[in-house]
C-alpha positions as CSV (number, residue, x, y, z in Angstrom):
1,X,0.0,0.0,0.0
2,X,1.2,2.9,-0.8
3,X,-0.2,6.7,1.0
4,X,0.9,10.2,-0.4
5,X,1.2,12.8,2.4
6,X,0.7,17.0,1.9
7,X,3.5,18.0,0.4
8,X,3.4,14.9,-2.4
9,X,6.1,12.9,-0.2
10,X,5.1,9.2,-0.8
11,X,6.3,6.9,2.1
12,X,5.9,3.2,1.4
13,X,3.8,1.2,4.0
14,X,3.4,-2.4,4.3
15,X,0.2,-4.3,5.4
16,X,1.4,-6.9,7.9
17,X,5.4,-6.4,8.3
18,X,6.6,-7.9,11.1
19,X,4.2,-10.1,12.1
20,X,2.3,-7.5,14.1
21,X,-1.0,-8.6,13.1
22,X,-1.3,-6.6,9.5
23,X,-1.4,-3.1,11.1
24,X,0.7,-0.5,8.7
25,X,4.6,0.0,9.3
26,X,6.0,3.2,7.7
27,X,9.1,3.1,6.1
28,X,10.8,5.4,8.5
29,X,9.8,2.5,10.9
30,X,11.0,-0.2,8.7
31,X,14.1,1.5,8.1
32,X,15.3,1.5,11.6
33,X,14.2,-2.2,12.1
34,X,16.6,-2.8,9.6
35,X,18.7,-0.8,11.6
36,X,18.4,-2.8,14.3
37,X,19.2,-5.7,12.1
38,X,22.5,-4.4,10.6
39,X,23.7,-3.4,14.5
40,X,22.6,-6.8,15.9
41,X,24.4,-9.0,12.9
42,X,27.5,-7.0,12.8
43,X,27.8,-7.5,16.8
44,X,27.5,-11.3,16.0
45,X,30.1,-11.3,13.7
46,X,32.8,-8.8,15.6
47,X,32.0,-12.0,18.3
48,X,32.4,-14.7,15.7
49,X,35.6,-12.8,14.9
50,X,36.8,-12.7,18.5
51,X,35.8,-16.5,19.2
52,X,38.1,-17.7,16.3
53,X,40.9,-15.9,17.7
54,X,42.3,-13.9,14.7
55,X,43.5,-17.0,13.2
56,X,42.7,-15.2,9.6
57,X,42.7,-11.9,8.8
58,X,40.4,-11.1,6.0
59,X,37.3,-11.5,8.0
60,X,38.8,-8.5,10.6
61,X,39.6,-6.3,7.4
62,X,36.1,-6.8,5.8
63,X,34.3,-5.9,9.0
64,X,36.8,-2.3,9.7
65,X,35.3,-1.9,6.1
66,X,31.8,-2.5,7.1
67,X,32.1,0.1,10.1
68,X,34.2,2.1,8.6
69,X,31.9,2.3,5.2
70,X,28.8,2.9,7.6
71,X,30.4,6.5,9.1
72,X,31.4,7.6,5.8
73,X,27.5,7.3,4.5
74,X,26.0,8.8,7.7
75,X,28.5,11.0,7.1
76,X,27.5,11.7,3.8
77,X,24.0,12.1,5.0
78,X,25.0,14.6,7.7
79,X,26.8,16.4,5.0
80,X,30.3,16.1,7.3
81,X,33.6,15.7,6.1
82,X,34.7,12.5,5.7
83,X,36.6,11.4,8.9
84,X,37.9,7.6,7.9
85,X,39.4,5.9,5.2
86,X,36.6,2.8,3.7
87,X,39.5,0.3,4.3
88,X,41.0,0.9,8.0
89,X,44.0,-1.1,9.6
90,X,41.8,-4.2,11.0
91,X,41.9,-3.8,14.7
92,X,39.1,-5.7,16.7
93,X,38.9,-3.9,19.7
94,X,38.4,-0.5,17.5
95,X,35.9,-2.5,15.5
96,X,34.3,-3.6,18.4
97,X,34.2,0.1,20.0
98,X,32.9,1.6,16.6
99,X,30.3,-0.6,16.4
100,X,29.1,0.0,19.6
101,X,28.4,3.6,19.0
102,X,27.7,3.2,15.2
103,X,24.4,1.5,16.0
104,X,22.9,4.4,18.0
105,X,24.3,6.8,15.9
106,X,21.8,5.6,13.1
107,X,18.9,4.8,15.4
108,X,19.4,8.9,16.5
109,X,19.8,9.6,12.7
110,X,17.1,8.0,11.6
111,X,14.7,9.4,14.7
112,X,15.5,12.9,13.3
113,X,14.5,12.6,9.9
114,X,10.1,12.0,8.4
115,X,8.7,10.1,6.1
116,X,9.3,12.9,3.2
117,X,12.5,13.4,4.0
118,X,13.9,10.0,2.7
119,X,12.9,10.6,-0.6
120,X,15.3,13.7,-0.9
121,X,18.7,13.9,-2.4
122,X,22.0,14.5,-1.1
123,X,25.2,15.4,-3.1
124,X,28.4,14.2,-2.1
125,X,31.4,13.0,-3.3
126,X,32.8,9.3,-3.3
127,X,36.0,8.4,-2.1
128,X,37.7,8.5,-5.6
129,X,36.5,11.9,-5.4
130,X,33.2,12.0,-8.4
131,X,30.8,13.7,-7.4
132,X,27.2,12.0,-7.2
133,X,23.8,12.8,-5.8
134,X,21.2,10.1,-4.7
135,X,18.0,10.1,-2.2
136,X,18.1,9.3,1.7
137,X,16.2,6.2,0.9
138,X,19.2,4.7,-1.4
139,X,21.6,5.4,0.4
140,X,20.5,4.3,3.6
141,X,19.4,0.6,1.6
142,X,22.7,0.2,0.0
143,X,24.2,0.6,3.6
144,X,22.3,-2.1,5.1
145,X,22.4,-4.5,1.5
146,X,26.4,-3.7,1.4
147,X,27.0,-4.7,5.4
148,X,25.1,-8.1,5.0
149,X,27.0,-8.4,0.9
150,X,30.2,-8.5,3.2
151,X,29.2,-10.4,6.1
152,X,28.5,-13.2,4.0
153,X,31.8,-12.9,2.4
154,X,33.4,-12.9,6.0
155,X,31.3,-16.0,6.6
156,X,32.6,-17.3,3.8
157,X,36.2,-17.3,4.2
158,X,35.6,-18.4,8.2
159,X,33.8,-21.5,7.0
160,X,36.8,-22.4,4.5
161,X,38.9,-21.8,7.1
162,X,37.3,-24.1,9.5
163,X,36.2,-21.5,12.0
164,X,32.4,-21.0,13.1
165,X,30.5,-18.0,11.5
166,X,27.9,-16.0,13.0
167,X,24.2,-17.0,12.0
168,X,23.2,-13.6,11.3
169,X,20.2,-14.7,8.9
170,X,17.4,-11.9,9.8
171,X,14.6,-14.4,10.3
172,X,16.9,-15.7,12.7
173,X,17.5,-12.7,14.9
174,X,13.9,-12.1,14.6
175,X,12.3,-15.6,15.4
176,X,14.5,-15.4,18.2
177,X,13.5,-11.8,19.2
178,X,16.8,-10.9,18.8
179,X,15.6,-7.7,16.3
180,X,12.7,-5.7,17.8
C-alpha cells in the first residue's frame, strides 16, 4: 500500500510487516528495524571474529570496512567531512568500540529525519572523489544490503577456514526476538 502525504512525499507502507498482526509499518519505521538488524548482525560477527581468535585476517579487514563504510554514509548524510578511510588497519577492539556507537548513531539519525525526507537527495562526493547525488532512501538501503554483501563474504572465508561463522540470517534474529 502505498499513501501520499501534503506536500506529495510518498512513504511506502506495508500491510502486515513484522508479524504485528497486518497493522501498517511506515518506512521510516521499517528503516530502523533494519537498523536494528544491521547493528545486531555486525555485533555477532565482531563476536564470531573474537571467538576464532584472529586465526585469519580477512574477515577483521572486511568488518573495519563494514564500520568504517557505515560512518562515511551517515557522514555523507550529515553532509560532514569524511573522517575515515573505507578500508581501515583491521583492529578488533576499535571495531568492536565503533560498532558499539555506530548502532545508536543511526537509530538517533534516523529518529530525526520523516517520512518525506527520505525521498530527498544528497550530493556528495565518493572516495575516488566524483561527485554524485542520490536520495536518503538509497543510500541508507545500500548501507544495510552492502554490510550483509560483506558479512556473508566474511562468513565465507571463516567457514573455508574451519572456523564458526555467525548465524546472522534476519529471520533468525527475529524468530529469536533478537531484532525488535
Amino acid at each position: 500500500m502505498v499513501t501520499t502525504l501534503p506536500g506529495g512525499a510518498s512513504p511506502i507502507t506495508f500491510g502486515g510487516l513484522g508479524g504485528n498482526g497486518g497493522s501498517l509499518v511506515n518506512l521510516a519505521d521499517y528503516l530502523r528495524r533494519q537498523f536494528a538488524y544491521d547493528e545486531w548482525a555486525n555485533r555477532e560477527v565482531l563476536n564470531a571474529i573474537r571467538a576464532a581468535g584472529g586465526a585469519n585476517q580477512r574477515p577483521l579487514q572486511l568488518m573495519s570496512h563494514i564500520l568504517a563504510a557505515e560512518l562515511v554514509w551517515l557522514e555523507r548524510l550529515k553532509q560532514q567531512p569524511q573522517s575515515v578511510p573505507v578500508w581501515p588497519e583491521p583492529d578488533l577492539a576499535q571495531c568492536e568500540a565503533q560498532a558499539a556507537k555506530l548502532g545508536g548513531m543511526w537509530l538517533e539519525f534516523l529518529d530525526l529525519i520523516t517520512a518525506g525526507d527520505v525521498s530527498q537527495s544528497i550530493s556528495y562526493k565518493n572516495t575516488k572523489g566524483e561527485q554524485w547525488t542520490s536520495t536518503i532512501v538509497d543510500v541508507l538501503t545500500h548501507v544495510v544490503m552492502h554490510s550483509a554483501y560483506h558479512r556473508g563474504q566474511i562468513a565465507s572465508q571463516m567457514r573455508a577456514s574451519g572456523q564458526t561463522p555467525a548465524y546472522t540470517d534476519f529471520i533468525h534474529g527475529v524468530r529469536q526476538g533478537l531484532i525488535k
